[in-house]
C-alpha positions as CSV (number, residue, x, y, z in Angstrom):
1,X,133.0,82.7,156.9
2,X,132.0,80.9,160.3
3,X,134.0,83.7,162.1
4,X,131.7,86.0,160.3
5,X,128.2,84.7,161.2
6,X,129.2,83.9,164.6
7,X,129.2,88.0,165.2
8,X,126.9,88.9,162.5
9,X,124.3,89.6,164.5
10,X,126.0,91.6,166.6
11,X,127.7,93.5,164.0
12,X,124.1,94.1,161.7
13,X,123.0,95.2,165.6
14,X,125.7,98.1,165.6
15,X,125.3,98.7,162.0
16,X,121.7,99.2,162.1
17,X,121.9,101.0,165.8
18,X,124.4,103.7,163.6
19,X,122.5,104.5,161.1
20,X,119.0,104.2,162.2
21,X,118.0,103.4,165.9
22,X,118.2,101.0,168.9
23,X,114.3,99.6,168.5
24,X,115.6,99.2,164.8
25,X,118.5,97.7,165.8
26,X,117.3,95.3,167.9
27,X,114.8,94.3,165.6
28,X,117.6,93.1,163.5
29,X,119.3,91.6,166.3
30,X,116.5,89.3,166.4
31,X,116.0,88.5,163.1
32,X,119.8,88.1,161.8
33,X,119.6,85.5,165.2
34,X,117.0,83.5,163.6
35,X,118.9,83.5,160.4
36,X,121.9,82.3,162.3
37,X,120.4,79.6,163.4
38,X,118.5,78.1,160.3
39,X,122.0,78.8,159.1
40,X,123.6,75.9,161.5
41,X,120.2,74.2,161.3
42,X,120.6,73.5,157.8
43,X,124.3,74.1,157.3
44,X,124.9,71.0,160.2
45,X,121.9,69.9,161.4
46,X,121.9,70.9,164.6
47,X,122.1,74.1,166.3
48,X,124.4,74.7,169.3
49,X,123.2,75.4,172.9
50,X,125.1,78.7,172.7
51,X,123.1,80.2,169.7
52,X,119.5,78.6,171.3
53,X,120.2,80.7,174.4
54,X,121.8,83.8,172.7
55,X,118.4,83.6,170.8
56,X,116.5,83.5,173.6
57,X,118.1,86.3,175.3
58,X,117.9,88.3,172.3
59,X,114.1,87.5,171.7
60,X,113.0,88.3,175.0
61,X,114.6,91.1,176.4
62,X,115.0,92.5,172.5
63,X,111.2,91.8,172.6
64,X,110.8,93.5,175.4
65,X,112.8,96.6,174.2
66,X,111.0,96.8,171.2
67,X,107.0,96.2,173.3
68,X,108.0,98.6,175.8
69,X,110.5,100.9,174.0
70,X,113.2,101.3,176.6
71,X,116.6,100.5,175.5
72,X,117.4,99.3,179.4
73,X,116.3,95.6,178.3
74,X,118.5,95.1,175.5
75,X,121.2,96.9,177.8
76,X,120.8,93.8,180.1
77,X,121.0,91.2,177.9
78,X,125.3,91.3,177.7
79,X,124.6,91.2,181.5
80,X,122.7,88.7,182.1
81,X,124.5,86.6,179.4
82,X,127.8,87.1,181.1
83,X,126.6,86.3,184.4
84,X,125.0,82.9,183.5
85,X,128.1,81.8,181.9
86,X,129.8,82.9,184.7
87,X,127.6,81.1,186.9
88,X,127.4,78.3,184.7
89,X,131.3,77.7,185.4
90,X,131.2,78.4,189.2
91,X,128.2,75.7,189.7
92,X,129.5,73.0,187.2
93,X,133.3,73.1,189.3
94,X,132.2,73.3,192.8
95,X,128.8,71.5,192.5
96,X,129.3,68.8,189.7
97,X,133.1,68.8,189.9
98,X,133.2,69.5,186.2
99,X,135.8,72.0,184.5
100,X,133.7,73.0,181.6
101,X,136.9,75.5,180.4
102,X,138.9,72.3,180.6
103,X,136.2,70.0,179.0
104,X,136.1,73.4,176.3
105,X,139.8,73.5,175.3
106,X,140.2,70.0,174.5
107,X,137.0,70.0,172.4
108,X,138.8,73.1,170.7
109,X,142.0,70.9,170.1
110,X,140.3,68.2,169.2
111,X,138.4,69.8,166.8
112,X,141.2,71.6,165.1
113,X,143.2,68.1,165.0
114,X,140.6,66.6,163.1
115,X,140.1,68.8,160.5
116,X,144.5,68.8,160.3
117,X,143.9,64.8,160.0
118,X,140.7,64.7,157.5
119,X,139.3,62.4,159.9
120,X,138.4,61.5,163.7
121,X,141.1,61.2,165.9
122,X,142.2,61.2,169.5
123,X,143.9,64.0,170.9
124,X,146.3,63.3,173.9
125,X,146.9,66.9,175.2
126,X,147.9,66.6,178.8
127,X,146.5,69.9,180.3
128,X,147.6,70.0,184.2
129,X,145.1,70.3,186.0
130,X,146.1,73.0,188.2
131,X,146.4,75.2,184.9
132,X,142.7,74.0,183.8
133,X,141.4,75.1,187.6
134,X,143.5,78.5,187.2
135,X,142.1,79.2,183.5
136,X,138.4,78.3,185.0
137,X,138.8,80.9,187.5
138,X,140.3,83.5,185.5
139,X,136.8,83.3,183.5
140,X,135.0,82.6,185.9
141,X,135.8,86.2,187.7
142,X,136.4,87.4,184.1
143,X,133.0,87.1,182.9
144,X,130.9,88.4,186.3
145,X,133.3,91.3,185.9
146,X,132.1,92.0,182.8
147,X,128.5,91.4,183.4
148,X,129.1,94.3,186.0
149,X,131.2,96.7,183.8
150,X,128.4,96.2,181.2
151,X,125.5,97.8,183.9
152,X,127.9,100.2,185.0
153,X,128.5,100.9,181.5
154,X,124.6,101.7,180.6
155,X,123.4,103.3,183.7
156,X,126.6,106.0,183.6
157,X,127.2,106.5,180.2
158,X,125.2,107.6,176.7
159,X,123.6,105.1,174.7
160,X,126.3,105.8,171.7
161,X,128.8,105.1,174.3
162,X,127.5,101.7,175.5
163,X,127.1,100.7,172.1
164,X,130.6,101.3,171.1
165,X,131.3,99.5,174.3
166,X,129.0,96.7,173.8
167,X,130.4,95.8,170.2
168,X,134.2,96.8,170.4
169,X,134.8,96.9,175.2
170,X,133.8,93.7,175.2
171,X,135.0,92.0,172.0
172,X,138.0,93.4,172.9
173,X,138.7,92.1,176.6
174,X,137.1,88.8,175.6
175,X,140.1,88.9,172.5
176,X,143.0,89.4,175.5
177,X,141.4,86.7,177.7
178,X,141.3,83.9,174.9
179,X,145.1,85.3,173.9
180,X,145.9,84.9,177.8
181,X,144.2,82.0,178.0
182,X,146.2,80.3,174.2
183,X,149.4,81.8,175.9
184,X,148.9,79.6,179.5
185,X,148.5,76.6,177.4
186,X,150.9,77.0,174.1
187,X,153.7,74.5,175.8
188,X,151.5,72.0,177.1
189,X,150.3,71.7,173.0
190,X,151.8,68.6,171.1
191,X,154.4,70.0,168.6
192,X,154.0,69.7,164.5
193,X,155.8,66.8,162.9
């Protein structure tokens, strides 16, 4: 169920977009985003910093889509989203000396562990280094690449096409990296007892 709402917006944006049209679409987009978060609001109290800025992006260049009605704002918004995370990872490492990938995977493991346990527990999951730096990279590059495959995408191809590349392109190179990214770590996971 989680799984679900995490994408519903996006998939009530290509449903919508199908059967109707973008300005539609995007409309939805918007509101299935608020609904998302009054979900998590009230669901656990809090709403995580990726939904407040997915929102954000949504509202405003979605608003601006929908004011001005020219599908090239909502176009940008996968880019500009994949760029600030992929800034995001480049100025946190080389400015603040932070791995956030790192600090992301063992908030991941930790997270599954305690739900395993029933309760809060430490998770000792020695992650070398070197393979936390390589993963950060690998996103890093992974996500600018995609923030320019996604322009490239709109200002060459139809609108059907970069739809259909916005929903299942990018769900689906984002799916290799995390099963790249579970394969680089699998043997440095603590076996089941």
């Amino acid at each position: 169920m989680a799984t679900l709402l995490e994408y519903l917006p996006l998939i009530l944006f290509f449903a919508v977009y199908k059967f109707v049209d973008i300005y539609w679409a995007t409309g939805v987009l918007i509101a299935s985003s608020v609904i998302q978060l009054a979900y998590h609001y009230f669901h656990s109290g809090k709403i995580a910093t990726r939904h407040w800025v997915f929102f954000a992006i949504a509202l405003v260049l979605g608003g601006m889509t929908i004011l001005f009605q020219d599908e090239h704002f909502i176009m940008w918004k996968a880019t500009v989203i994949y760029a600030l995370l992929s800034l995001s990872l480049l100025v946190s490492r080389y400015f603040f000396k932070k791995n956030l990938v790192e600090k992301a995977l063992l908030g991941l493991l930790k997270s599954v562990n305690e739900k395993e346990q029933g309760k809060s527990s430490e998770l000792d999951v020695p992650l070398p280094k070197s393979v936390c730096e390589q993963l950060n990279i690998m996103w890093m590059i992974l996500l600018a690449f995609i923030s320019a495959l996604n322009l490239y995408v709109a200002y060459n191809f139809s609108l059907d096409t970069w739809v259909n590349f916005k929903v299942f392109g990018l769900m689906g190179i984002t799916f290799v990296a995390i099963l790249i990214t579970m394969a680089r770590i699998y043997k440095y996971l603590p076996d089941d007892n």
